[in-house]
Steps between C-alpha positions, in 0.01 A plus 500: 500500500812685649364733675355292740814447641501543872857648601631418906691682699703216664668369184718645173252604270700372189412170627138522589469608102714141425310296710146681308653436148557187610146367612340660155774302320441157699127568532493515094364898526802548255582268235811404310701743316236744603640858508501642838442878585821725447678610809339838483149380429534253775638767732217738452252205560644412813617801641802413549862629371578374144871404683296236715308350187847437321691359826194270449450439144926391533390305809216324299739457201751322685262290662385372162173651560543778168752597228618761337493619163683827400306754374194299522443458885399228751336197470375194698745180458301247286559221770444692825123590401223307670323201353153362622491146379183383423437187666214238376500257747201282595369494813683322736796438257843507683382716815323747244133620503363638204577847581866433359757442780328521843614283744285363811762518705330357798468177285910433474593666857706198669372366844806660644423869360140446623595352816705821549258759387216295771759547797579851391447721801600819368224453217233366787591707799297826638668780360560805771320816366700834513513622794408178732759323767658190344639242693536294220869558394806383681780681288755700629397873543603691260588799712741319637722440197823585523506692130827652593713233525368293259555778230875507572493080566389534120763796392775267700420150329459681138853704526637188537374251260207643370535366158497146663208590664278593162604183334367130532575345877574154662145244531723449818498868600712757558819391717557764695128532637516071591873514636328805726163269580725197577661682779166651605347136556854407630416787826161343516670158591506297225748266367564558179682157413382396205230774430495764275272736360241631214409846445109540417226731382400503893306276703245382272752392176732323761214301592385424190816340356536316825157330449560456148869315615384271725327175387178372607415170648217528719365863354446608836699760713442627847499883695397663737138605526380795429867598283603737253230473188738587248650182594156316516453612146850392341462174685134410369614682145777225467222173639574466829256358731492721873526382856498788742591456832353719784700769684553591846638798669922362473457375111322199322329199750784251495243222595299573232768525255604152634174347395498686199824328404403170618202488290661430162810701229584873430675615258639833663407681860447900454571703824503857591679465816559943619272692482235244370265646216204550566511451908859683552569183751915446523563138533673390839860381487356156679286465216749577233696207568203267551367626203823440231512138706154397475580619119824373400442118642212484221719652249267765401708874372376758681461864348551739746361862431711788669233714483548804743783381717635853574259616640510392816403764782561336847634134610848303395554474101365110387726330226325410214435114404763468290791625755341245779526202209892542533634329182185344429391581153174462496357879604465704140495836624297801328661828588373868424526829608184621345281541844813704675715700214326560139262281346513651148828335506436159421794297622465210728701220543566092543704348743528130491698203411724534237400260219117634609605820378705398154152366382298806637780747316397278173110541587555865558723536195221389296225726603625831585906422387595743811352749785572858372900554557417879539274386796710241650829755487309814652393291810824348534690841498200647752603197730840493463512905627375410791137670401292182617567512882405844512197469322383224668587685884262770374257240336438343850458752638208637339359167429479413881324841569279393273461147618473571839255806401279206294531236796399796716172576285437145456454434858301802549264534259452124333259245634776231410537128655899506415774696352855389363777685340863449680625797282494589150217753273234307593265368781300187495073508652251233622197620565188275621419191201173651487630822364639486089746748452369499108224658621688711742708642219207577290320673784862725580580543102135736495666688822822529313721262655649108357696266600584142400260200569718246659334210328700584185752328719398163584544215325116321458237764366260584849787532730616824676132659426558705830844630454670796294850665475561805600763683347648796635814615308399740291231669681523802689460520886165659535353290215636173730289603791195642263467161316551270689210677753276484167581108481402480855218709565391320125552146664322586800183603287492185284552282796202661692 
């Protein structure tokens, strides 16, 4: 005991010997009013200086851990010394088995944890090894990170309120940041008459408290299939019954969606109408309007998902849903700039009708009480400098190398039936039914490449078996052209 003490580099050394007194304390190695070494004795044990060992005996004594008696020494605070209870319970007895205190915690896991745990991807997915060509991801690249100005975005918003900043924020969020957003959906087209907006932990937490707003009568909602599986998996996490509705190459199959609607209630409609994920289709203005009509006559809220709508390489900009609604409120729409600026900021956004977001901003206020203030200020001071349109020029134009590098490959090298992707990180590939891209990726993952199975898409289990997603945002140039000639040449040997 002491000197097995492993000292680090990376952190003050007075409080690596704390942290160690501490575990022996909690673990019960040292007991109440035990004496503790001197700071000499300690010292030499260690060593380490004896001035570190008394920064942390005074550390450990105002932390209730030890006290002090003159001319005696140190010793371990009765209270603060470890105590294993011994428990007697009988088998089965509260939870217990008979080894005292174990939990099966598979037995009290609610349907909703296990439901989420099933649909997990990240857990169920084929990891890329070191070394191989993902096309898995589509984040930002890194590289592209504009580190300086964010550094003085940060230095600017904390010389001016950064005490604010550190302390508790609004459920609401930060005013600046949605007085900013409001005139940033305002240039998209929207009227703003009688909307207002939510700050959120991103995409996936806006989402969330939307479902968990709006009531359900049917238990059914509608989308596009394939769509986005993160929203698959909040929708079927919260009950919802599924209807997908085919796509073609201008957005979702109005006739079908017709039928769809015909054939009994939904609750909610979930679109993705730019940049669609997973087939990177952009909705046509035609069938924007149709769309929101077909829609609003049956009274059913659509939740639009913004997903991507900057980056647009070639062709007019396309409103989003909620700007061709007018003052309709119906459209909830889920804003984020995770896919375009910096993920590991988590702020998204809300905008919708008014009283629709006074009971989300209770929902919210209940959960998380408020998206990081620190996060929501630094991206509002890195957008209100003017930072974001330069970004984003430079952005595009690597991501449409890159795009029209992948579209390039794609039709060179890939035995595919059909390809989609409008703009974007990411492409969209049929191949022949007979061909399952599960069995494609398994086949590349031994060569060193993976990608995503598009059936993780689709609404019904056995649907999209031939498709995957390619996504190209983070990989380098030559590795574009390398994998996706593996995935082809691969293909072309399983298909004979």
């Amino acid at each position: 005991m002491y000197a097995d003490i492993k000292i680090a580099d990376d952190r003050p050394v007075y409080i690596q010997v704390k942290d160690y007194m501490k575990r022996l304390i909690r673990r019960g190695a040292l007991q109440g009013d035990q004496k503790l070494p001197s700071t000499r004795e300690l010292s030499a044990l260690m060593k380490i200086s004896r001035n570190t060992v008394v920064t942390a005996y005074n550390e450990l004594e105002e932390e209730g851990y030890i006290y002090a008696v003159q001319g005696k020494g140190n010793f371990v605070a009765p209270g603060a010394a470890g105590n294993v209870s011994e428990l007697s319970y009988e088998e089965g007895e509260s939870g217990f088995e008979d080894d005292g205190g174990h939990i099966d915690w598979r037995q009290r896991i609610s349907r909703y944890a296990s439901e989420a745990e099933r649909l997990d991807l990240m857990k169920r997915g084929i990891r890329a090894e070191k070394g191989s060509i993902s096309f898995t991801s589509i984040a930002p690249d890194e590289k592209l990170f504009d580190l300086h100005n964010v550094k003085r975005a940060f230095m600017d918003r904390m010389s001016i309120e950064g005490e604010v900043l550190l302390n508790y924020g609004y459920a609401k969020g930060y005013k600046p940041l949605i007085d900013f957003l409001l005139r940033y959906m305002e240039n998209k087209g929207v009227d703003l008459t009688g909307k207002d907006i939510l700050i959120t932990n991103g995409f996936t937490e806006g989402f969330d408290i939307v479902l968990s707003a709006l009531g359900k009568s049917s238990g059914r909602a509608i989308c596009e299939n394939p769509t986005h599986n993160t929203a698959l998996k909040n929708m079927k996490l919260h009950g919802y019954s599924i209807t997908g509705v085919d796509m073609e190459a201008d957005g979702i199959d109005l006739k079908r969606l017709e039928t769809e609607l015909d054939s009994g209630e939904f609750d909610l409609a979930y679109l993705v109408p730019s940049y669609h994920n997973p087939t990177g289709i952009v909705m046509s203005p035609e069938k924007r309007i149709e769309t929101i009509r077909l829609l609003s006559s049956r009274g059913i809220p659509i939740i639009e998902d913004g997903f991507n709508e900057e980056l647009r390489y070639s062709g007019s900009h396309v409103a989003p849903l909620i700007a061709s609604a007018g003052r309709s409120n119906n459209v909830i729409y889920l804003g984020s700039y995770s896919k375009i600026l910096f993920p590991g900021l988590r702020v998204g956004w809300v905008l919708a009708d008014k009283e629709l977001i006074g009971y989300l901003e209770s929902i919210k206020r209940s959960r998380t009480i408020h998206t990081s203030t620190l996060d929501q200020s630094l991206l509002y001071q890195y957008l209100h400098n003017g930072n974001f349109e330069k970004y984003l020029k430079r952005a595009k134009a690597e991501y449409k190398r890159k795009y029209e590098l992948a579209i390039e490959s794609c039709k060179a090298y890939l035995p595919l039936r059909k390809l989609s992707g409008d703009g974007g990180l990411h492409l969209f590939i049929e191949f022949d039914e007979t061909l399952p891209t599960r069995i494609l990726l398994e086949a590349c993952t031994r060569k060193g490449v993976v990608f995503t199975p598009g059936d993780n898409f689709y609404v019904e289990e056995g649907q999209g078996r031939h498709t995957m997603r390619l996504g190209f945002s983070r990989v380098a140039d030559e590795q574009i052209v390398q994998g996706i000639r593996i995935i082809g040449d691969t293909a072309r040997e399983l298909m004979g």
